[in-house]
C-alpha positions as CSV (number, residue, x, y, z in Angstrom):
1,X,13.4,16.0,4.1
2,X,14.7,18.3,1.8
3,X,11.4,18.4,-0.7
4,X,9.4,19.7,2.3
5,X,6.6,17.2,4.0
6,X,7.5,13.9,5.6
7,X,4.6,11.6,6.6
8,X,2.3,9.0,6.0
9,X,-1.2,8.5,5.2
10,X,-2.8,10.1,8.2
11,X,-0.6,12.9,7.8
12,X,-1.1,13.5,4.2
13,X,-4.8,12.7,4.3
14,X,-5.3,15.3,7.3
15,X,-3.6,17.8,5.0
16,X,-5.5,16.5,2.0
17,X,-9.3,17.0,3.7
18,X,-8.6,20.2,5.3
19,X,-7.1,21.9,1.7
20,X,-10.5,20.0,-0.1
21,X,-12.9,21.0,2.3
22,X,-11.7,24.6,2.6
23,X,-11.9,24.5,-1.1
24,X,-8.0,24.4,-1.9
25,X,-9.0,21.7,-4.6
26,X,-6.3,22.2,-6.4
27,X,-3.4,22.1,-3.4
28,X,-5.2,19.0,-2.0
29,X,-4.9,17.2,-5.3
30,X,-1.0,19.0,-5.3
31,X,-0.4,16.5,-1.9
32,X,-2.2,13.3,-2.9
33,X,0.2,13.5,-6.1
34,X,3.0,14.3,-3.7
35,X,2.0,11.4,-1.1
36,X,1.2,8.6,-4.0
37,X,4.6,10.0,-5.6
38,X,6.2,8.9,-2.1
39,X,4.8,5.6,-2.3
40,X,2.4,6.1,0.1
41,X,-1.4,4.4,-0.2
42,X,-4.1,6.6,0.1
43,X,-7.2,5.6,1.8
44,X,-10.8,6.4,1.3
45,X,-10.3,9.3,4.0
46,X,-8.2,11.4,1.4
47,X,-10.7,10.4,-1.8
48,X,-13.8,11.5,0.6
49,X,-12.6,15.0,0.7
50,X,-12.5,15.2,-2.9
51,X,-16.0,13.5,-2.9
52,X,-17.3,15.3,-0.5
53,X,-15.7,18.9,-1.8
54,X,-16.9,19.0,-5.1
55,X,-20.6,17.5,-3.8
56,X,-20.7,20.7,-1.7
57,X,-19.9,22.9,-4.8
58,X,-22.8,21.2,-6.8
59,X,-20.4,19.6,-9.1
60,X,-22.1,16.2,-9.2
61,X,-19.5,14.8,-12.2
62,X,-16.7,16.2,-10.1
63,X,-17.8,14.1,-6.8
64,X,-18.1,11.0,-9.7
65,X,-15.3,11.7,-11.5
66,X,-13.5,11.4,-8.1
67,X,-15.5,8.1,-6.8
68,X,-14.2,6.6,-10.1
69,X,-10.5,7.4,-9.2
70,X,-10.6,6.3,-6.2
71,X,-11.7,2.8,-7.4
72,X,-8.9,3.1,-10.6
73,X,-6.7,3.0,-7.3
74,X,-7.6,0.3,-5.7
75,X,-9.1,1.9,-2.7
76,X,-11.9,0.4,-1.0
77,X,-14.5,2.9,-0.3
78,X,-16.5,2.8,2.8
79,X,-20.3,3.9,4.0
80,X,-19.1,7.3,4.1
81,X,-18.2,7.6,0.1
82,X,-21.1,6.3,-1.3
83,X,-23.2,8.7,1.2
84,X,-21.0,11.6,-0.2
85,X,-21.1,10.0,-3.4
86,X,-24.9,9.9,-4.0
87,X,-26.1,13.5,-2.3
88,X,-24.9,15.6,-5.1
89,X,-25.9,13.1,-8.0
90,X,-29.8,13.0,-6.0
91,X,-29.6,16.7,-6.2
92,X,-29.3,16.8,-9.8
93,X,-32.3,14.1,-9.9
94,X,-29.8,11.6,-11.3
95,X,-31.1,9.1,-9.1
96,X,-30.6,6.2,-11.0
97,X,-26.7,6.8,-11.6
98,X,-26.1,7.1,-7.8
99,X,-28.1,3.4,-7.9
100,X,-25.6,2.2,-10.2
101,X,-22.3,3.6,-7.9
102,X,-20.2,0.0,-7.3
């Protein structure tokens, strides 16, 4: 296509974990925009990145802030986001927030 990228969920969400977890945050968020533009639904794969990315950088709010997104969506989260989820918010002893993740 003329605007660069064609694909679909995997595709993008490939894209969107590899930027993330290589700490592009700001070029993975670039291609879920682009993706969700498309009319293309996300799934937890793509959100975990971002949940996962900002755990690893210590940013606790940033891993919740994204958690809370992904739920705004629509997307159903799996085991995996609520492991990636809770880490960084036990390692700012905010235990009993990452008890109250739904």
């Amino acid at each position: 296509d003329s605007e660069g990228l064609l694909g679909d969920c995997l595709l993008y969400g490939s894209l969107i974990q590899a930027l993330a977890r290589d700490g592009h945050l700001g070029q993975a968020e670039f291609w879920l925009h682009r993706a969700e533009s498309r009319g293309i639904t996300m799934t937890a794969y793509a959100y975990n990145a971002f949940i996962l990315a900002y755990g690893r950088r210590g940013d606790s709010e940033g891993s919740s802030r994204w958690l809370r997104r992904m739920l705004d969506s629509g997307i159903p989260p799996d085991a995996y986001t609520f492991v990636t989820a809770v880490l960084p918010l036990a390692r700012d002893g905010k235990y009993r927030q990452g008890l109250n993740i739904k």
